[in-house]
C-alpha positions as CSV (number, residue, x, y, z in Angstrom):
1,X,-18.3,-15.4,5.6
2,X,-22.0,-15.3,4.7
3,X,-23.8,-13.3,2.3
4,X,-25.2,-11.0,4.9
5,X,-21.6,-10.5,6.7
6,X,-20.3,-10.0,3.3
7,X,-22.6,-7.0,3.0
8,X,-21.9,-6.0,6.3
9,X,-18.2,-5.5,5.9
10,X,-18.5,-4.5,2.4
11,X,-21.0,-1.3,3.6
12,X,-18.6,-0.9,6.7
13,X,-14.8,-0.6,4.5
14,X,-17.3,1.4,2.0
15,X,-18.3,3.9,4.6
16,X,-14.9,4.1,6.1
17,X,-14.1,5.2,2.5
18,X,-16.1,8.0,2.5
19,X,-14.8,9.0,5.5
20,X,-11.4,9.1,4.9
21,X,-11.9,10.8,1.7
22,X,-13.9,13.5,3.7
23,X,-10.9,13.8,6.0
24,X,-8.3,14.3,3.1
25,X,-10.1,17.4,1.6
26,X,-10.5,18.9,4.8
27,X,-7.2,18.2,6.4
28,X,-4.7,17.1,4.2
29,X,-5.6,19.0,0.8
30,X,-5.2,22.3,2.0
31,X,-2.0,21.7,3.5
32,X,-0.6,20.5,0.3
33,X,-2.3,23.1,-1.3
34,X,-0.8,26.1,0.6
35,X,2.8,25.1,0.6
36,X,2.1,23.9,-3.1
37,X,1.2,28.0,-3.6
38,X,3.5,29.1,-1.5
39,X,6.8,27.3,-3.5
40,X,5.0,27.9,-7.2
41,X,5.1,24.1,-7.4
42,X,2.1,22.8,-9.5
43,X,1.2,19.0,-8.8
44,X,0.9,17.0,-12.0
45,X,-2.1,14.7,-11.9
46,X,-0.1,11.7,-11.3
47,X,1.0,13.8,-8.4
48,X,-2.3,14.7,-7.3
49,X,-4.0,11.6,-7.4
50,X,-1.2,9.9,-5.4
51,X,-0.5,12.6,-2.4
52,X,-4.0,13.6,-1.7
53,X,-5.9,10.1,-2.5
54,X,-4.2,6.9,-3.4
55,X,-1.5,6.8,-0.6
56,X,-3.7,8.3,2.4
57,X,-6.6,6.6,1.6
58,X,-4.5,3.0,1.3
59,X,-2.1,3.8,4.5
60,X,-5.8,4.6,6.6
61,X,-7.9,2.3,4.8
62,X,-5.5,-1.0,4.1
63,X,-3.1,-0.7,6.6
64,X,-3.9,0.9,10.2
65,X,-7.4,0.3,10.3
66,X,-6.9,-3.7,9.4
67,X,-3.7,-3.4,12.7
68,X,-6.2,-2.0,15.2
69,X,-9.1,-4.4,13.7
70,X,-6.8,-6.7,15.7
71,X,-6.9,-4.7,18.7
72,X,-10.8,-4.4,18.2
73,X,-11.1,-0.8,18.1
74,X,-11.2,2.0,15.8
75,X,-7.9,4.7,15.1
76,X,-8.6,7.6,16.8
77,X,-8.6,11.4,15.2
78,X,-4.6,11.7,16.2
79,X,-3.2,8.2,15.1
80,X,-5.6,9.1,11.8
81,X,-4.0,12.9,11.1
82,X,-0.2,11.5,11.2
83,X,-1.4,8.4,9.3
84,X,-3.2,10.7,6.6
85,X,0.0,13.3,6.5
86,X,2.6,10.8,6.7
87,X,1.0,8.3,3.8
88,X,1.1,11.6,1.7
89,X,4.9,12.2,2.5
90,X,5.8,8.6,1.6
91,X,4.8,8.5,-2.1
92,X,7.0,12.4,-2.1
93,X,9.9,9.8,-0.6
94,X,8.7,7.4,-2.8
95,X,9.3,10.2,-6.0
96,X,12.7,11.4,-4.7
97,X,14.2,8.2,-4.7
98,X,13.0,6.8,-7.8
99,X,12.8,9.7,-10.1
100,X,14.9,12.2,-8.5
101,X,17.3,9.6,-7.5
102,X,17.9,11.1,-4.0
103,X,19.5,8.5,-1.4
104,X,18.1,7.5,2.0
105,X,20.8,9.5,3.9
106,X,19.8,12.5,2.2
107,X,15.7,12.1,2.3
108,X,16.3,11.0,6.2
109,X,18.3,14.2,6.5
110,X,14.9,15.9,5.3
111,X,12.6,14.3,7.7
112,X,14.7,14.1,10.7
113,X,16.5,17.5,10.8
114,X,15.1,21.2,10.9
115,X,17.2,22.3,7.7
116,X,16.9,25.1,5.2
117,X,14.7,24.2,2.5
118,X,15.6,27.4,0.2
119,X,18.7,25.4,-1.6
120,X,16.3,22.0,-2.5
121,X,14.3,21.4,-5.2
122,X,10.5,22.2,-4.9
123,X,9.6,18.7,-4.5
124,X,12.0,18.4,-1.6
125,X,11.0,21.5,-0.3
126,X,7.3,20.5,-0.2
127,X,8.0,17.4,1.6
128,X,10.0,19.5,4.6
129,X,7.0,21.8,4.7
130,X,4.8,18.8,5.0
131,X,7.2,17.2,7.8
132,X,7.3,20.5,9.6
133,X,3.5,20.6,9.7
134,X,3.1,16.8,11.3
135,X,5.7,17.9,14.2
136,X,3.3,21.2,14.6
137,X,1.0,18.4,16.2
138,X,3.5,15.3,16.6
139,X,6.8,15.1,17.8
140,X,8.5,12.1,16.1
141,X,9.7,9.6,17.9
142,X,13.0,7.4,18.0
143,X,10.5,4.3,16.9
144,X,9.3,6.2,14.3
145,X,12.4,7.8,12.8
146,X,14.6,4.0,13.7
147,X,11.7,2.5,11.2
148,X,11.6,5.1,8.5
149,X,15.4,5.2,8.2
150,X,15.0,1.1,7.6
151,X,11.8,2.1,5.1
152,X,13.6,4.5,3.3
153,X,16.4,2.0,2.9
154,X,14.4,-1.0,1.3
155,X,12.9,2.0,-1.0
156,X,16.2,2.7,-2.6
157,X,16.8,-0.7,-2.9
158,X,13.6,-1.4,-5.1
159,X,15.4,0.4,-7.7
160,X,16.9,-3.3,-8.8
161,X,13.1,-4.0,-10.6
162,X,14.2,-1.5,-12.8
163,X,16.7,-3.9,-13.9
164,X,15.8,-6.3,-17.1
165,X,18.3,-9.3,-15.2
166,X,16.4,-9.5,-11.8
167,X,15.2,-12.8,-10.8
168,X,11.5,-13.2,-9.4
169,X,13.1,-14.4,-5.8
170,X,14.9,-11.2,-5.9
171,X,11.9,-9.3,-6.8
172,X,9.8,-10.8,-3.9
173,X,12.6,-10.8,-1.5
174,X,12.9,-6.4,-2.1
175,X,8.4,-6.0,-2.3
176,X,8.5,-8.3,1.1
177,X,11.2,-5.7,2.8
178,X,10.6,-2.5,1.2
179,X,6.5,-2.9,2.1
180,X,6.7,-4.7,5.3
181,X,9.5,-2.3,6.8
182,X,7.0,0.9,5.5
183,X,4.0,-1.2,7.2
184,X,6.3,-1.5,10.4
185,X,6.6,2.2,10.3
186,X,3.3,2.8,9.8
187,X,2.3,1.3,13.0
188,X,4.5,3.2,14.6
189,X,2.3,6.0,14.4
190,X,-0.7,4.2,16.2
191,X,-0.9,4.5,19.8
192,X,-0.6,1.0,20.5
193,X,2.5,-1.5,21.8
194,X,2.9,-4.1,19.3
195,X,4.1,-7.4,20.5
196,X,6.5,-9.8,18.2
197,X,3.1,-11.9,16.5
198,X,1.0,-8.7,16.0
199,X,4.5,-7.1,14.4
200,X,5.1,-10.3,12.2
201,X,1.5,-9.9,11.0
202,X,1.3,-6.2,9.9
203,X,5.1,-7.4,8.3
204,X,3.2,-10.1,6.2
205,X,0.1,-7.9,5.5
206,X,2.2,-5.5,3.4
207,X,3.6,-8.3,0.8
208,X,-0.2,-9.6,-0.2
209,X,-1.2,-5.8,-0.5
210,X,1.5,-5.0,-2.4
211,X,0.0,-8.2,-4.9
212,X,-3.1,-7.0,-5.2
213,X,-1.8,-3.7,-6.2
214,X,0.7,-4.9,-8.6
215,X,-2.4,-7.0,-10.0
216,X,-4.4,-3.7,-10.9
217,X,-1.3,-2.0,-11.9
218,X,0.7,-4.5,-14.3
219,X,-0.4,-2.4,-17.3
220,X,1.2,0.7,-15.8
221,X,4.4,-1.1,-14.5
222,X,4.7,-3.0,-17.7
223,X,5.1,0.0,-19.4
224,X,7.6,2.0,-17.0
225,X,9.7,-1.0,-17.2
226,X,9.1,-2.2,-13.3
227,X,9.4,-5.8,-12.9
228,X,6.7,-7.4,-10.4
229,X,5.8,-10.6,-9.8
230,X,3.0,-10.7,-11.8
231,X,5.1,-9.1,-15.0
232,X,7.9,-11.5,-14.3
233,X,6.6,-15.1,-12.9
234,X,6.6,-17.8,-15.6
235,X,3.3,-18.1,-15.4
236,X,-0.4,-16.6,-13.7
237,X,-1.0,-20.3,-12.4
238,X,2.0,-19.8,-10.2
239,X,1.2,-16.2,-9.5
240,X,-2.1,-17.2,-8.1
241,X,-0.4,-20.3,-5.9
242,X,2.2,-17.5,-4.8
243,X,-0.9,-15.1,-3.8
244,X,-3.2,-17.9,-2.1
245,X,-0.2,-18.6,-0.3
246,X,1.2,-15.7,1.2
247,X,-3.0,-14.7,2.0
248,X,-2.5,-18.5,4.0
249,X,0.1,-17.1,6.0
250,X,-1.5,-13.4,7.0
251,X,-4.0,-15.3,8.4
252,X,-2.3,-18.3,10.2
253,X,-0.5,-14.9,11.5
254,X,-3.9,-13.5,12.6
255,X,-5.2,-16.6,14.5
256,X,-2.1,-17.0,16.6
257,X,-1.9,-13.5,17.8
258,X,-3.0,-12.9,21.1
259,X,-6.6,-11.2,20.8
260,X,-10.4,-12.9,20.8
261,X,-11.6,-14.9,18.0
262,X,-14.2,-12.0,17.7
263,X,-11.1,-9.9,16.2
264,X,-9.3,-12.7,14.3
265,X,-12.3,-13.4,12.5
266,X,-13.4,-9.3,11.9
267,X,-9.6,-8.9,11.1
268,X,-9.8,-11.5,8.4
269,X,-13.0,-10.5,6.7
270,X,-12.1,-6.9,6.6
271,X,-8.7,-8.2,5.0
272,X,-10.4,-10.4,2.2
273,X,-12.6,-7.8,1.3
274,X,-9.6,-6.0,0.2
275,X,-7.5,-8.9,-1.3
276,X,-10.4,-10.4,-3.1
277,X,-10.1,-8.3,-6.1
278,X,-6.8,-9.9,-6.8
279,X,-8.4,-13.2,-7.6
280,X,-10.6,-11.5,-10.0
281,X,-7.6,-9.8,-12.2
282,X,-5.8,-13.2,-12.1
283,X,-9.1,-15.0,-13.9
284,X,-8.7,-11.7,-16.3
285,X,-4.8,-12.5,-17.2
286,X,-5.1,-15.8,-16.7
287,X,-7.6,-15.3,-19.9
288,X,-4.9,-13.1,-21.3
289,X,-2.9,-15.6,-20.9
290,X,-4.5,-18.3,-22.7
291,X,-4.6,-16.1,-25.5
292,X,-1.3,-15.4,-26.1
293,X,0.8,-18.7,-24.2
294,X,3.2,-18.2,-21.3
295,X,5.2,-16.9,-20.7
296,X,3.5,-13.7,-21.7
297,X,5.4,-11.0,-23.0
298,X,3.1,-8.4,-20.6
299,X,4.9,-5.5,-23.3
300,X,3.2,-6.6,-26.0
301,X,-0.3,-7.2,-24.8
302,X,-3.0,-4.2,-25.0
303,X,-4.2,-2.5,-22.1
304,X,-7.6,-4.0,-21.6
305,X,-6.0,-7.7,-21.9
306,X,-4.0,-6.3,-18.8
307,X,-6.4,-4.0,-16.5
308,X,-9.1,-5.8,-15.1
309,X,-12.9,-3.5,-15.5
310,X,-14.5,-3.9,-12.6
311,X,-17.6,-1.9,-14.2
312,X,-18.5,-5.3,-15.4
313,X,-21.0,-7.2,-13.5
314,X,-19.5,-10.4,-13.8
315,X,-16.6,-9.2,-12.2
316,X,-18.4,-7.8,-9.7
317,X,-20.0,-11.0,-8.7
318,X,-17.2,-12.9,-9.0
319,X,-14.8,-10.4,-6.4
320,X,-17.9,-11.2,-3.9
321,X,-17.9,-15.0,-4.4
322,X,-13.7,-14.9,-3.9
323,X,-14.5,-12.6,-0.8
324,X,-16.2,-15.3,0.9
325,X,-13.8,-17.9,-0.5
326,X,-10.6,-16.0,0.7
327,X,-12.0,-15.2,4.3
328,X,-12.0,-19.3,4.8
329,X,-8.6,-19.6,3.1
């Protein structure tokens, strides 16, 4: 990728950006709003920030837009309402499970039956009030529900990086099935038949976005006590091999699916725009690192050792020179 295609995808996930942001205050917000009202459940801003921008905007933005890039077209209003709705619902799933400690029997039970939501708690409630208002426009199909019931499943297991005795192999082994079976079931609300390559891709996509989350969020996890991969490897050196490596893969995955170069290639970019900010927080706790020897004990070190400011020009410029160095990877 050149300078000028640089810019051109930057300016083109940018503006898709804005869009779905638009789409989420007009859509989804007063959805969750209303039935918010309506149960007397106030949203914390953790809540807030998750439901009606972080998980819509990254289950539009980072995952089904990047799966139809493949297909070389553009989600249409439908695939992008259930996308939108649904990516809300899953961090609700998300919150049950890990704080609520609700199994994946009971949440399916939520999502897949019309039950009475008078005897839950308002959390639950709000989620069946949000599930009732996707079939208004969506009736769920067996794909759908056979994928969410594996999703939710991998969910409940995550619970083990809770755990101060989990290995790293276990760690990867849960963030590689708990993400990939929730990117499965994402696709499943895109009107498009997946064959086994283009499957196997948007199952490897979900591990390296999971890393470049987890490489923004280490501060946060640290401190709740989750164990990732870049809390728990021996080392950032290996983190980084592990990253580069899995990013190898997603796109030896891209090239041997059965589409034009054209897509491959727009595929690619549009990916490594996205994953290249990983490689900037790794130079930032790979200084951290330095500093204090590795292992590092992640609890110990100060927040801005751990978060990575991307206000910083330098950062800047060096996320656009791993852009174009990624896209080539």
């Amino acid at each position: 990728m050149n300078n000028w295609q640089l810019v051109k995808n930057g300016i083109s996930l940018t503006i898709d950006g804005y869009k779905q942001r638009a789409f989420i205050n007009k859509f989804l917000k007063p959805l969750v709003t209303k039935h918010a009202h309506r149960l007397g459940y106030q949203l914390s801003a953790s809540e807030k920030k998750k439901i009606l921008f972080y998980y819509p905007m990254y289950t539009v933005l980072a995952c089904a837009q990047m799966y139809v890039s493949l297909k070389g077209q553009p989600l249409t209003k439908d695939e992008t309402k259930r996308l939108t709705l649904v990516g809300a619902m899953a961090t609700i799933c998300d919150d049950l499970i890990d704080e609520d400690h609700w199994n994946r029997d009971q949440i399916f039970a939520l999502l897949s039956n019309n039950i009475d939501e008078s005897s839950l708690s308002s959390r639950a409630q709000l989620l069946v009030s949000l599930n009732k208002e996707l079939q208004q426009f969506w009736t769920l199909s067996e794909t759908y529900l056979k994928q969410l019931k594996k999703a939710l499943e991998w969910q409940a297991k995550s619970g083990v990086q809770m755990e101060e005795t989990v290995t790293l192999d276990e760690i990867v082994h849960v963030c590689r099935e708990k993400n990939g079976h929730t990117s499965l079931m994402f696709a499943t609300l895109v009107d498009e038949d997946w064959d086994e390559k283009e499957l196997a891709f948007i199952y490897q996509s979900a591990i390296v976005g999971q890393l470049t989350n987890d490489s923004f969020d280490i501060y946060f996890d640290t401190q709740k006590g989750i164990h990732t991969y870049f809390n728990t490897a021996p080392s950032i050196k290996q983190v980084k091999e592990f990253f580069i490596d899995e990013c190898r893969k997603l796109h030896s995955m891209v090239r041997a699916c059965n589409t034009t170069k054209a897509n491959k290639i727009r595929t690619i970019r549009r990916m490594s725009v996205l994953h290249g900010f990983t490689l900037t927080a790794l130079d930032h706790l790979q200084t951290t690192e330095e500093k204090y020897g590795a292992p590092v004990y992640w609890k110990k070190v100060t927040r801005n050792e751990m978060v990575t400011d991307m206000a910083l020009n330098s950062n800047r410029f060096k996320t656009l020179r791993y852009i174009k160095w990624l896209s080539k990877v």
